[in-house]
N, C-alpha and C positions, 0 to 999 in steps of 0.2 A: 609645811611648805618645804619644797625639797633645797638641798644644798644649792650654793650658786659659784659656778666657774670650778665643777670640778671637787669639792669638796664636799665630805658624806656627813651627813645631817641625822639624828637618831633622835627619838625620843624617848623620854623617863616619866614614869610618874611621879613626879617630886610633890612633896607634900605644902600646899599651902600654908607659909605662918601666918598668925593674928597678929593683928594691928593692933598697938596700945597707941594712943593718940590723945589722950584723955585732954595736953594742952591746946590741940592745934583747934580752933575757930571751924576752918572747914571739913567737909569732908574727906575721906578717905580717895583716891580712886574707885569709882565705880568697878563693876566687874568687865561694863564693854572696852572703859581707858586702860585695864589692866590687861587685858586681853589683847588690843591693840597693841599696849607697849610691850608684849610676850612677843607676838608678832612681828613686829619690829625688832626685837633683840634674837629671831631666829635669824633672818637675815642678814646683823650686823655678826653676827656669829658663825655663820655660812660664812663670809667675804673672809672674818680670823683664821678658819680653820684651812681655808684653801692657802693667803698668808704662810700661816707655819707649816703646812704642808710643802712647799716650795721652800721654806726655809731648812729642813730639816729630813726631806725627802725622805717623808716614810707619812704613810696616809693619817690622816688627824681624824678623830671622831668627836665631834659635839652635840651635847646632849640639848635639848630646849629646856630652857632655863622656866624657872617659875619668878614670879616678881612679883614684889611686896611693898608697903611702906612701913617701916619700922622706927620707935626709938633707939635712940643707939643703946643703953642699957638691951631691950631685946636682941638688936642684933650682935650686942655682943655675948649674950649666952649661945645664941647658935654656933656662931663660930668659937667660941672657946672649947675648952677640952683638956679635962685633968691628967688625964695620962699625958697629954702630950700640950703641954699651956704654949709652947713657944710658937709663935707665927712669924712670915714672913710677907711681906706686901710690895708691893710697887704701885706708888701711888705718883697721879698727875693731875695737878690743879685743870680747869677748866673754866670758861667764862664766856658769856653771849648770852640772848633770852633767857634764858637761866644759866647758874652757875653753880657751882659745888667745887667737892674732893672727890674726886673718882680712888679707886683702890683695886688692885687683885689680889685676893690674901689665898697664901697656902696654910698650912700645919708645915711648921721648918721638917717634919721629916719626911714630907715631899717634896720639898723643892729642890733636893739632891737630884730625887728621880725625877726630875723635870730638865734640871741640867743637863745630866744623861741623858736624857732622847734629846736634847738642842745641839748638843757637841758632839756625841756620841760617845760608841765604847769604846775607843781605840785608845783615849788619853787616860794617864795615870790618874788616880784620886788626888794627889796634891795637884798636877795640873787642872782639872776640872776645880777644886777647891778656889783657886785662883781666877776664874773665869766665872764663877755661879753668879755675882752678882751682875755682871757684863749680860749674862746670859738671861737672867730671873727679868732685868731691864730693858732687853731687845722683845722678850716673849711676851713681859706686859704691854708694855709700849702697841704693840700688834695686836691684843686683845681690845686693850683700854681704848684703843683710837680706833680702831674698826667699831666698837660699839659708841662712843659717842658721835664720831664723827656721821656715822650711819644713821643714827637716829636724828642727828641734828640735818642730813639732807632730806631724809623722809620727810620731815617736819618745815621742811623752805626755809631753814633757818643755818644759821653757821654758827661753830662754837671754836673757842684758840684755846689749846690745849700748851700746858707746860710740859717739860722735859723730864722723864721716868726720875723718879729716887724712889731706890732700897730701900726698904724700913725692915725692923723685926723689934717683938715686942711680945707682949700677951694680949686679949683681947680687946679689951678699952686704949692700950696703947695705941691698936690698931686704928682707931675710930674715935682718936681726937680729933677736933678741926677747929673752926671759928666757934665763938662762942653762941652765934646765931643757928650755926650749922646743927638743928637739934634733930632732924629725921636723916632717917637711910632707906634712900630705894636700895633694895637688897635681890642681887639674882643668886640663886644655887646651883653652878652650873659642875657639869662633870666633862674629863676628854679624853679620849687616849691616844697617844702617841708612841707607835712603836710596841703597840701590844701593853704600853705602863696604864694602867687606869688611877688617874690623877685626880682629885677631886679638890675646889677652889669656891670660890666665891667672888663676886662682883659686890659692889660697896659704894655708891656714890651719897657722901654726905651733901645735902642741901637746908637749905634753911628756907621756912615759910612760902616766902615769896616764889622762889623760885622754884617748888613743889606746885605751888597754883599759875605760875607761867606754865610749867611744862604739861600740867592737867588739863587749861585753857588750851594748849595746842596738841595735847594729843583730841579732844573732843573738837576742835576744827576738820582732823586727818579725820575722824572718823564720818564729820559731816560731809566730807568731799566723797567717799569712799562711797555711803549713803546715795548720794546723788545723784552717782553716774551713771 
């Protein structure tokens, strides 16, 4: 699907992960609800990119994301990483027809280079050192709400999102939540800004329910879509 308002849209082959789900009752997403929600998060990722594009006025590239459902044990060996264990996230609660933790996680020795292209190069390292979290929470905030907000209009539905907080941790740090909260829809998205090729992750922790509300209503979008 092409970019929207201006913003350049690219795609990757990213590698689908396997589903461990051994506890959950139902099904997985199918491949049409998974497809669908790929679809939908090319869009809500169009709307981010054109966002930070105007934030940072230098052209944004995003990749189309792949999307899964994972344990968080799985999702956190992907994102982990011996060389470099430390991560950084910005996470924002969410709640409506379903509900979860949303997250954008970097590897901490990207989110310098993320800094840099949102500030730019003209400020010293201490001053950018000073401003990464200001900045790490403007840039999720932009991701994180363009992709649920997006998905929850595509869907006739509304979701209220909380207010960005920092985190850094290692990987399971990353992807603590409620103790309900036992699946991750997991995207692996890539971008570049400013010629930096950045690479991150999307993270929305859910629990049960609110995996099979969101299933239930991606398989309605798809019956309308059908339809017409």
């Amino acid at each position: 699907m092409p970019a929207l308002n201006g913003a350049t849209h690219r795609a990757d082959p990213f590698v689908k992960f396997g589903c461990t789900m051994a506890n959950h009752a139902s099904p997985p997403l199918g491949d049409l609800e998974k497809d669908a929600l790929a679809e939908l998060s090319n869009i809500a990722m169009a709307r981010a990119a054109n966002s930070l594009r105007q934030m940072v006025k230098h052209q944004v590239l995003l990749s189309v994301p792949s999307v899964d459902i994972l344990s968080k044990d799985d999702a956190a060996q992907i994102i982990s990483n011996p060389d470099s264990p430390s991560l950084v996230a910005v996470r924002q609660d969410f709640s409506g027809p379903f509900s979860g933790r949303a997250l954008l996680i970097f590897p901490e020795s990207n989110s310098l280079e993320l800094v840099r292209a949102v500030v730019g190069h003209e400020l010293p390292l201490e001053d950018i050192g000073s401003l990464e979290d200001e900045a790490l929470a403007e840039t999720g905030n932009i991701i994180l709400n363009s992709w649920v907000a997006t998905l929850a209009n595509l869907l006739k539905k509304s979701l209220q999102m909380s207010l960005p907080v920092v985190i850094r941790g290692d990987s399971r740090q990353m992807l603590k939540g409620e103790e309900s909260q036992t699946l991750v829809l997991f995207l692996h998205i890539r971008f570049e800004i400013s010629t930096r090729n950045i690479q991150g992750y999307v993270a929305l922790l859910m629990d049960i329910p609110s995996i099979d509300s969101l299933r239930s209503l991606l398989a309605n979008f798809i019956k309308d879509l059908t339809h017409k």
